[in-house]
C-alpha positions in Angstrom: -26.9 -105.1 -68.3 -27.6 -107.8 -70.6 -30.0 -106.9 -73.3 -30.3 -110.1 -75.5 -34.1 -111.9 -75.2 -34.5 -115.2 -75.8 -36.7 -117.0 -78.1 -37.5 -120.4 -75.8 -40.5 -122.0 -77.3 -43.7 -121.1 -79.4 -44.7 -118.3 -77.7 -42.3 -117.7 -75.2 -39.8 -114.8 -74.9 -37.4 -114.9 -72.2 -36.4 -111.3 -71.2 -33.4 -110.6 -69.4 -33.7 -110.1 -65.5 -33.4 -106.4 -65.1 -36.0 -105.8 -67.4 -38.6 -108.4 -66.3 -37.9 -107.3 -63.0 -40.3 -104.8 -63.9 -43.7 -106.3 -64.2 -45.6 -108.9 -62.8 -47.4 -112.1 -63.8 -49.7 -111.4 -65.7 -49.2 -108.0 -67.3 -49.9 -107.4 -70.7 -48.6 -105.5 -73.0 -49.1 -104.0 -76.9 -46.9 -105.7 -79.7 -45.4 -104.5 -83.1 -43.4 -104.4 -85.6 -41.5 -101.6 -86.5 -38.9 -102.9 -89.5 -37.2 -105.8 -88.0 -37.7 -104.2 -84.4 -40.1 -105.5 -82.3 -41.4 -103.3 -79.9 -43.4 -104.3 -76.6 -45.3 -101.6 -74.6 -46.9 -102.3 -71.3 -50.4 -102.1 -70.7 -51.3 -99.6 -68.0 -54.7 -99.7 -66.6 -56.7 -96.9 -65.0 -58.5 -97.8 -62.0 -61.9 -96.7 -61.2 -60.4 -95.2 -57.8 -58.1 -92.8 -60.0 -61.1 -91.8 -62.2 -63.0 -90.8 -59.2 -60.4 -89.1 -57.7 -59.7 -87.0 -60.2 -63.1 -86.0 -60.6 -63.6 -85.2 -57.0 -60.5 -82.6 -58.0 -63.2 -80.6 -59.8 -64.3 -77.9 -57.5 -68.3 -77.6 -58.8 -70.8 -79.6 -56.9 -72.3 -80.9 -60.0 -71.5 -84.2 -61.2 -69.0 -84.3 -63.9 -70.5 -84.3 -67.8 -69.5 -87.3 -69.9 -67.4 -85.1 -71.9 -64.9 -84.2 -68.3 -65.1 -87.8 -67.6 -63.7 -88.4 -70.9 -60.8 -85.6 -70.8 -60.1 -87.1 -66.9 -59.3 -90.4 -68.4 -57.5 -89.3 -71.3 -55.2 -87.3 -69.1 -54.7 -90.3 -66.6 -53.9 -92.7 -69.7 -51.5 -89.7 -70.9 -50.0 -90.1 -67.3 -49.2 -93.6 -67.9 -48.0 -93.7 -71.4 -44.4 -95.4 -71.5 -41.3 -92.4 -72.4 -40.6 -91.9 -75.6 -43.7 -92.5 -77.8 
C-alpha cells in the first residue's frame, strides 16, 4: 500500500487510493496536530433513525427522559468512534 499524501494546492491533500477509498464526497472529518503528525479523524454522524431505535429498545412504555436520550446518543457516538483513540 502506498502511504505517502500529497500536498497539491492550498487546501488540497491528495490521499492515497486505498485510503480514500473509504469515504465519500463530502465527508468531513476533525483535524490536529499532534507534534509534527497530523491526524485526520472522520466525522460520523448519528441519524435520527438510530436514536429512535435505540430508544424503542427500552422496554417501559413511557417516553424516554432527556437524561436516556442523552446516554442513547453518547453510546451510538461511542459506537462510531474511529479504533485507537
Amino acid at each position: 500500500m502506498n502511504n505517502l499524501a500529497t500536498f497539491t494546492s492550498p487546501d488540497t491533500l491528495k490521499l492515497p487510493e486505498e485510503i480514500a477509498a473509504r469515504f465519500k464526497p463530502d465527508d468531513e472529518f476533525y483535524v490536529w496536530l499532534e507534534g509534527d503528525t497530523v491526524v485526520l479523524k472522520p466525522v460520523r454522524r448519528v441519524s435520527l433513525k438510530e436514536i429512535v431505535a435505540r430508544a424503542e429498545e427500552t422496554p417501559d412504555e413511557q417516553p424516554p427522559t432527556m437524561d436516556e436520550v442523552g446516554k442513547i446518543v453518547h453510546e451510538v457516538r461511542r459506537a462510531y468512534r474511529v479504533p485507537g483513540e
